[in-house]
Every structure is written in C-alpha cells, then in structure tokens.
C-alpha positions in Angstrom: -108.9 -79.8 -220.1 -108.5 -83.6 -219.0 -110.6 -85.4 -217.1 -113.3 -87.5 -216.7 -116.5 -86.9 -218.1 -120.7 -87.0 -216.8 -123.7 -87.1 -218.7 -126.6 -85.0 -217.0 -129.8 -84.4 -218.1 -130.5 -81.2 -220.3 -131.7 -79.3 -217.2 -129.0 -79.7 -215.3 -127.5 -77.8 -217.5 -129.7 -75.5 -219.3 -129.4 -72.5 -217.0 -125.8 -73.1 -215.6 -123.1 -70.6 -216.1 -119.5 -69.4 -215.4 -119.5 -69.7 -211.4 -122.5 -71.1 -211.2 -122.5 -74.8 -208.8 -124.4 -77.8 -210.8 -125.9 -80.7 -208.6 -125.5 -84.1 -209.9 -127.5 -87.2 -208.0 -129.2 -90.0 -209.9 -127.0 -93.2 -211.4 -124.4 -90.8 -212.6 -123.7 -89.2 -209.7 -123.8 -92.5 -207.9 -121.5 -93.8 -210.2 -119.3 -90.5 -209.6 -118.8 -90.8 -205.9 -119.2 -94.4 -205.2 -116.9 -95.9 -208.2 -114.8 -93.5 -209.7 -114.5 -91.7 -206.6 -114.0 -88.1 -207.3 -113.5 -85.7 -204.3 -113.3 -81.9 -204.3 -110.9 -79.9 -206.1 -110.9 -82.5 -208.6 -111.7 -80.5 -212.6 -114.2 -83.2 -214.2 -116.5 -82.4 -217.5 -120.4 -82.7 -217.5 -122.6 -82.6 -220.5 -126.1 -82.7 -221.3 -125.5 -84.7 -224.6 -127.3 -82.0 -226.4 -124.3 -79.9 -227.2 -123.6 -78.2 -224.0 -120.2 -79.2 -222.0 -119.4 -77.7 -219.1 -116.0 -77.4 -217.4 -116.2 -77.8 -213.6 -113.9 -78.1 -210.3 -115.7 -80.7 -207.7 -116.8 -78.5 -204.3 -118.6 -81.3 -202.4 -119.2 -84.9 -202.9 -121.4 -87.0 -200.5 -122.9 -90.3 -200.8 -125.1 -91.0 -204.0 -124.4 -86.9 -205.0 -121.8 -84.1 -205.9 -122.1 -80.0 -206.4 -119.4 -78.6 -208.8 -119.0 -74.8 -210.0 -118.9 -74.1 -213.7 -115.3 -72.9 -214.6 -116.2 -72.8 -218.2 -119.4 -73.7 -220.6 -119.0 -74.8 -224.5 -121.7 -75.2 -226.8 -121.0 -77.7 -230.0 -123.4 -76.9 -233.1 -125.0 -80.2 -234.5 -122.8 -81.7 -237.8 -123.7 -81.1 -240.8 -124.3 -83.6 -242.9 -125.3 -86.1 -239.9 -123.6 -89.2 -239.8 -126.0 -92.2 -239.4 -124.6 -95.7 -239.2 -127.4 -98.4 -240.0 -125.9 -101.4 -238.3 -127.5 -105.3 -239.0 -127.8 -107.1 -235.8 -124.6 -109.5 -235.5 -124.5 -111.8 -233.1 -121.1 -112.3 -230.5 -121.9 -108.6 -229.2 -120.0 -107.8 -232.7 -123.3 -104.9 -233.2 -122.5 -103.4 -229.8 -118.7 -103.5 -230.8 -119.9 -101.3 -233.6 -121.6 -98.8 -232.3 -118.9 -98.5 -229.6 -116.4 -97.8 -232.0 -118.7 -95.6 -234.3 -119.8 -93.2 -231.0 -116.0 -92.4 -230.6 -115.7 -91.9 -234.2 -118.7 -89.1 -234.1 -121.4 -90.8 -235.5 -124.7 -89.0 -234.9 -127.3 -92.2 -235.4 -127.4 -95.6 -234.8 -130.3 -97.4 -236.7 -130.4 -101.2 -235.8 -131.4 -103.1 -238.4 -133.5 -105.9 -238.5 -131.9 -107.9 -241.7 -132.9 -110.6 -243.7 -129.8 -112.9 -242.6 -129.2 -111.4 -239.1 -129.1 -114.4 -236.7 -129.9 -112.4 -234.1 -133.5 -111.3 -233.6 -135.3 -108.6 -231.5 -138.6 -110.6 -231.7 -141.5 -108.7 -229.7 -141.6 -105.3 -227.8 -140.0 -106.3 -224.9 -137.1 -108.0 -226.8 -136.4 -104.9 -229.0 -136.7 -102.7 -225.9 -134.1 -104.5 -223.9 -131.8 -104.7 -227.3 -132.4 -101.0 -228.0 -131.4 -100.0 -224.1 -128.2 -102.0 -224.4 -127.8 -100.1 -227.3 -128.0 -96.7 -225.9 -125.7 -98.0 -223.1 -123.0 -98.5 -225.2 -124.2 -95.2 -226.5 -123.5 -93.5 -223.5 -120.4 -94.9 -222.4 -118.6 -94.3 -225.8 -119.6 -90.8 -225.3 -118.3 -90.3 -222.0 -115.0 -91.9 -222.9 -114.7 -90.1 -225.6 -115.8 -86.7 -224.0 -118.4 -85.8 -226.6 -121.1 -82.9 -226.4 -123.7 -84.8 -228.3 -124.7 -88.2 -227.7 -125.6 -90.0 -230.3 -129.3 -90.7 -230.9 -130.3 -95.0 -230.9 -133.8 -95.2 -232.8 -136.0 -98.2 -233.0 -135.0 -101.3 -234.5 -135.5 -100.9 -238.4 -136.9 -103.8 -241.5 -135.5 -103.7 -244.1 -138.6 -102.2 -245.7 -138.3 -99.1 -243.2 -134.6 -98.9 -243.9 -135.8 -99.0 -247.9 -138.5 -96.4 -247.0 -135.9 -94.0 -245.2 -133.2 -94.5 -248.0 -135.9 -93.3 -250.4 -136.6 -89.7 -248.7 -133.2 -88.5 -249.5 -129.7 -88.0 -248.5 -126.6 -90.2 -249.4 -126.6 -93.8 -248.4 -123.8 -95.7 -248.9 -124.1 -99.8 -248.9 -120.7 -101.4 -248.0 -120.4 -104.3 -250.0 -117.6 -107.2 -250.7 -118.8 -107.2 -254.3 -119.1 -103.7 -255.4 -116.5 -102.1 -257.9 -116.8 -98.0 -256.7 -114.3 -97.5 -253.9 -115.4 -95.2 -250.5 -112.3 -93.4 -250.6 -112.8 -89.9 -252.8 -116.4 -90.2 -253.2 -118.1 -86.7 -252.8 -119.9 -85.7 -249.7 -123.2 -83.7 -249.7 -122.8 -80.6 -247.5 -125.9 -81.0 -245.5 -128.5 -83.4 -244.9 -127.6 -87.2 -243.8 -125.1 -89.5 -245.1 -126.4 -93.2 -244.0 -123.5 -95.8 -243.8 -125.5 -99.8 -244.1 -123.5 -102.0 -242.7 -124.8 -106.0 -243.2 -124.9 -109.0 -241.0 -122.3 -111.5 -240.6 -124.2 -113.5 -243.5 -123.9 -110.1 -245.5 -126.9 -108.5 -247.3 -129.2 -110.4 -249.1 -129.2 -109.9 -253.1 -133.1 -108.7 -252.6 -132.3 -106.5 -249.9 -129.3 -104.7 -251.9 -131.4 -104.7 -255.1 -134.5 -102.5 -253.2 -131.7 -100.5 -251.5 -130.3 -99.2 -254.6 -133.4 -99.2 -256.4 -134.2 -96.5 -253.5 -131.1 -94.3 -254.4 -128.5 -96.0 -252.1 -124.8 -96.4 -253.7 -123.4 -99.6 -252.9 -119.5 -99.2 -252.8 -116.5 -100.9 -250.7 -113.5 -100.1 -248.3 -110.8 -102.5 -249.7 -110.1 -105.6 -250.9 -109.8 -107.0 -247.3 -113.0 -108.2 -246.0 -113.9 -106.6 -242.8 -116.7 -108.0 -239.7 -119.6 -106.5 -238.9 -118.2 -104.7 -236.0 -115.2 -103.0 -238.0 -116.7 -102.1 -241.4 -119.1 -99.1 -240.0 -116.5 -97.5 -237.7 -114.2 -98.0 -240.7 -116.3 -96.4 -243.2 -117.2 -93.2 -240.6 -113.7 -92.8 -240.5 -112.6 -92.6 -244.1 -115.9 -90.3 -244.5 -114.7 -88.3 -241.4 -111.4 -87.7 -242.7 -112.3 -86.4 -246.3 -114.4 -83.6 -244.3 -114.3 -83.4 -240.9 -111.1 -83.9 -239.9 -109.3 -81.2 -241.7 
C-alpha cells in the first residue's frame, strides 16, 4: 500500500481493528487536514511508532481532525541486534542530517554525544532540551517518510564518560575512524543485543576519547579510504551493517 503516513499515539491504536474507525486530532491531525489535505476515500497509513501500522481509507475529515476505518493492522517485532548510532554534535545542522538519514536507514537509537571537539554545545537543561526535541523531530519526520512501524528512540545528550560507561556494559561498538586499519565491510555481527555505531565531530575524536573507548571493548575500524562528514559516515556505516544482515 502507498500513501502517506501518521504517527498517533499508542492508544490510538492499541485497541483498533479490522473495520474499526480511528480518530486522529492533535498536531498530526492538524497537519493531515489543514496541509496535506487528505479527504475521504483517500487509503493513508497510521502508526503508533511502537510497532503497530495500520492500513486505513479516510471517512471524514473536518477542521483540526479526521476518522478513518482500519482496512488492515501489521505488527513489526523489535530488531534484533538494535542498531544505535551515537552521533557527536556537528555543527551546520550536519548532526540533524545524520539522524535523518540514519531513521530511513532503520536505526533504532540516536545517542547525541557530547564530544570533546564538538563545536557545538548543549550547555544547560534548557539548551539540551531544545537540542534533544529538534532531534526527535527529525526523528519523527524520517519515520513518516519512510513509513516505519517503530520510531526510533532520541535519549539524552551523552559525555564521553557516559558513552565510555555504556560501551563498557556490553554489546558491539564499532568506532569509525580515518586511521584505523580493520575495514567495516565483513566484520561479524552479534545476533542479539546492541550494535553501537560512534560517529565523531567534524574535528574527529580526540586520541583520549578513542583510547578509553577501546579500552571499554569498542573496535575502532573504517568505511574506505575516502573520508566521509559527520552527517554521512553513520548512515553509511548502518547501511553496510544493514546489508550483511538485514537486508537479505
């Protein structure tokens, strides 16, 4: 099914069924009626970002609302392993470029991260609460566009000493790196848990802040011998990662 695609909240969703009719208000339905301008009879998606999708055929749409009945409901299981992309604030919106890209791709995470030689700084609560919404924004149209069942989740911005901390309780991290000599392409995939892909700032990552990173059980390895920005390096790792196992 083609289409257009809403994001609704969980219980919108949690007790709808074939035939059933879902209401939608709030922003998205706003946004349905007032800018894209859908109308009845017109098949659309809706998903909870949990997993759920729903195929539906508009009935009515008013002003700030619109009722659709459930043609259809899909449920997608959560991937395993997750995908996390650890992504060092860049500045030039290059970050939000990132996470863009890396949503479409299927990413499961976003961890900002708060590097050593980022230029941009989420300084203070507010600060890293406006950064992290804009995150989640980009978040949420990446999954629309790309018509996913799960959004992905945007934490709280990350030190390097979290990151090290998280790194240290398992999983796979990989470190992309100009310098390092082991190539991404072939390396073997756990079957479960997480696999972390750090991506560094525009400055790259400090020698200190790769040393405690691998100290932690992170493997530090590279994509080519192009150098890549910080907005293409991350989506370009989940895709080489996504192709040796979840795109067969």
């Amino acid at each position: 099914m083609t289409g257009r695609m809403f994001l609704v909240a969980a219980t919108e969703l949690a007790d709808a069924h074939t035939g059933s009719v879902v209401e939608v208000g709030g922003d998205e339905g706003r946004h349905a009626v007032s800018v894209v301008r859908i109308t009845a009879g017109q098949q659309v998606l809706l998903s909870d970002g949990a997993g759920r999708r729903a195929e539906v055929v508009v009935i009515d749409a008013s002003p700030g609302r619109f009722s659709a009945e459930v043609l259809a409901l899909h449920e997608a299981p959560e991937a395993s392993p997750r995908f996390v992309l650890v992504q060092a604030l860049a500045k030039g919106d290059r970050d939000e470029q990132a996470v863009e890209a890396a949503t479409e791709l299927g990413v499961d995470e976003v961890v900002p991260w708060q590097a050593g030689r980022s230029i941009v700084r989420w300084r203070g609560e507010a600060k890293e609460e406006r950064g992290r919404r804009r995150w989640e924004a980009v978040v949420s149209a990446a999954t629309k566009q790309s018509r996913r069942a799960r959004a992905p989740l945007v934490t709280s911005v990350q030190s390097t000493t979290g990151l090290v901390e998280r790194v240290g309780r398992g999983g796979l991290t990989l470190v992309l790196h100009e310098e390092a000599t082991r190539p991404l392409a072939g390396l073997a995939l756990p079957d479960d848990g997480e696999v972390l892909v750090v991506v560094g700032p525009e400055g790259g990552i400090a020698p200190e802040e790769l040393a405690a990173l691998t100290a932690a059980g992170a493997v530090v390895v590279r994509l080519g011998s192009d150098v890549l920005r910080s907005s293409a390096a991350g989506p370009a790792a989940l895709a080489v990662i996504s192709a040796a196992s979840r795109w067969r």
